[in-house]
Biopython code that builds the backbone (N, CA, C, O; Angstrom):
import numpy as np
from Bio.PDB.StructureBuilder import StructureBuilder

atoms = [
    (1, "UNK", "N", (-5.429, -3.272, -9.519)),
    (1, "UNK", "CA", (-4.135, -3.755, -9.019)),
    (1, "UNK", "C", (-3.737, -3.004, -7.753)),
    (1, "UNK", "O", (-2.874, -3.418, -6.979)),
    (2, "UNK", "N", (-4.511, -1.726, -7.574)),
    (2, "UNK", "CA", (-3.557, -0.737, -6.695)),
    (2, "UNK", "C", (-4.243, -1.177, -5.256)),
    (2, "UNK", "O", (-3.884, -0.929, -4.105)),
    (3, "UNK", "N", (-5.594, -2.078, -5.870)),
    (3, "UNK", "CA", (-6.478, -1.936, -4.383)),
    (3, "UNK", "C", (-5.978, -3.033, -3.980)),
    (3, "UNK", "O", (-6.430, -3.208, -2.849)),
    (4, "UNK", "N", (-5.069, -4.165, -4.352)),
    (4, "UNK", "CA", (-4.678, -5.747, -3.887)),
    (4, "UNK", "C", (-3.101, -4.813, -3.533)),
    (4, "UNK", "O", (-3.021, -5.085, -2.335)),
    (5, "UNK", "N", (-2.230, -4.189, -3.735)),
    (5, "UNK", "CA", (-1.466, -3.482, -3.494)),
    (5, "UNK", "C", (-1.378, -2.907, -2.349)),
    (5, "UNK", "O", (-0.425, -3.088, -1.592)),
    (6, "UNK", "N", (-2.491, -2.050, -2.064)),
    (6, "UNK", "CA", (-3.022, -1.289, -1.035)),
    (6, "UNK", "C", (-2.953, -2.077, 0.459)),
    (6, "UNK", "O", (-2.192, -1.609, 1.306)),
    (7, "UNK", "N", (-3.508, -2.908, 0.679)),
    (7, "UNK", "CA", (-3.337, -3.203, 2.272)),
    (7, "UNK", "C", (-1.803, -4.291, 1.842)),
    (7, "UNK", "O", (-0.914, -4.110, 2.675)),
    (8, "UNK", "N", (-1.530, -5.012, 1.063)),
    (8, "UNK", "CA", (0.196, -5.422, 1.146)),
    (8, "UNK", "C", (1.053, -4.000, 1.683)),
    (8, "UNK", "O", (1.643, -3.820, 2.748)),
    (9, "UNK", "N", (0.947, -3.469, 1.004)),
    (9, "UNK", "CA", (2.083, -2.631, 2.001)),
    (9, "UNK", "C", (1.486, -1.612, 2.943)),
    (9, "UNK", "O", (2.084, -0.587, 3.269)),
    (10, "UNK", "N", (0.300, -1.933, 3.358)),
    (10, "UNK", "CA", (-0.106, -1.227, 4.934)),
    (10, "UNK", "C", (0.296, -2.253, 5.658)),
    (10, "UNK", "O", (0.946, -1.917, 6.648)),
    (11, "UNK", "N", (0.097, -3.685, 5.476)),
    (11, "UNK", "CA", (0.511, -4.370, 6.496)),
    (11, "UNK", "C", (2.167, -4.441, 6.543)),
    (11, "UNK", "O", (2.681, -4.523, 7.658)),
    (12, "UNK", "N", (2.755, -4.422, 5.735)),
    (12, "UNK", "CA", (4.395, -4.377, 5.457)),
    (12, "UNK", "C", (4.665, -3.224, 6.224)),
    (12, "UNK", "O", (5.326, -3.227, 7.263)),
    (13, "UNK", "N", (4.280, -2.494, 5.835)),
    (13, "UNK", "CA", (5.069, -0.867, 6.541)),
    (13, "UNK", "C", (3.547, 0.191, 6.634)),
    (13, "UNK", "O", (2.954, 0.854, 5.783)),
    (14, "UNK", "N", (3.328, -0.044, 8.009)),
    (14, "UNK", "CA", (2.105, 0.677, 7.991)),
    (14, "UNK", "C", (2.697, 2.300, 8.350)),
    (14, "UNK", "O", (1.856, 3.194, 8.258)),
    (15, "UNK", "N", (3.964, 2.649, 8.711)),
    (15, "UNK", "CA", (4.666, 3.822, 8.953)),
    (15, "UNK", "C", (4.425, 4.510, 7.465)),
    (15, "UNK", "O", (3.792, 5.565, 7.447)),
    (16, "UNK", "N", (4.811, 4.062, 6.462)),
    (16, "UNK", "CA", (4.830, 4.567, 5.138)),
    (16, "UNK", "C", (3.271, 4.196, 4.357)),
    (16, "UNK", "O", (2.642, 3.153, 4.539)),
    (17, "UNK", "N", (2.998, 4.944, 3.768)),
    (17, "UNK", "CA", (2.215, 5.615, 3.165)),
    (17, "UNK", "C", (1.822, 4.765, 1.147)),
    (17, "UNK", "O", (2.430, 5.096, 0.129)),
    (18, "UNK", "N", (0.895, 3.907, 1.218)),
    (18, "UNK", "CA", (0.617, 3.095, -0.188)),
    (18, "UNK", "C", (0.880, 4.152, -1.113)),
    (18, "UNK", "O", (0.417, 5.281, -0.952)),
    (19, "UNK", "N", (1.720, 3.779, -2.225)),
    (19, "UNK", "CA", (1.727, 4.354, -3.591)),
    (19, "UNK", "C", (0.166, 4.713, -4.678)),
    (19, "UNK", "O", (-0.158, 3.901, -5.544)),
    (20, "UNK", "N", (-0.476, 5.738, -4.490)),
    (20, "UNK", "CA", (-1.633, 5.804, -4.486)),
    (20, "UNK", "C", (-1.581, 6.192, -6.220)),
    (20, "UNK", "O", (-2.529, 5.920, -6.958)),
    (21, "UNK", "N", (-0.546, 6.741, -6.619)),
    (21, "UNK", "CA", (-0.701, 7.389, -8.137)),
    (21, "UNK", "C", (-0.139, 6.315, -8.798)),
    (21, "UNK", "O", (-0.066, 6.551, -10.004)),
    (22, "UNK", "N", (0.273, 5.262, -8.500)),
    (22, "UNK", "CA", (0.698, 3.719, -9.179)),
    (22, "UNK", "C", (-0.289, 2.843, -9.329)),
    (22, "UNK", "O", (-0.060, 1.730, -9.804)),
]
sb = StructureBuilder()
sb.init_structure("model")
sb.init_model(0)
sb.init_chain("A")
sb.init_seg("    ")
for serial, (resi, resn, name, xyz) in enumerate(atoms, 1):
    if name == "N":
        sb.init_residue(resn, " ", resi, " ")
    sb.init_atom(name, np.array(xyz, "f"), 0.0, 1.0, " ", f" {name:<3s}", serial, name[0])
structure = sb.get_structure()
């Protein structure tokens, strides 16, 4: 789930940093 997660919010807010321990 975290890896379909993972570029959604790099492209959303590539300033902030993916929730990696979620």
């Amino acid at each position: 789930m975290s890896t379909l997660y993972f570029p959604l919010i790099s492209s959303e807010w590539p300033h902030l940093k993916p929730p990696t321990t979620c």
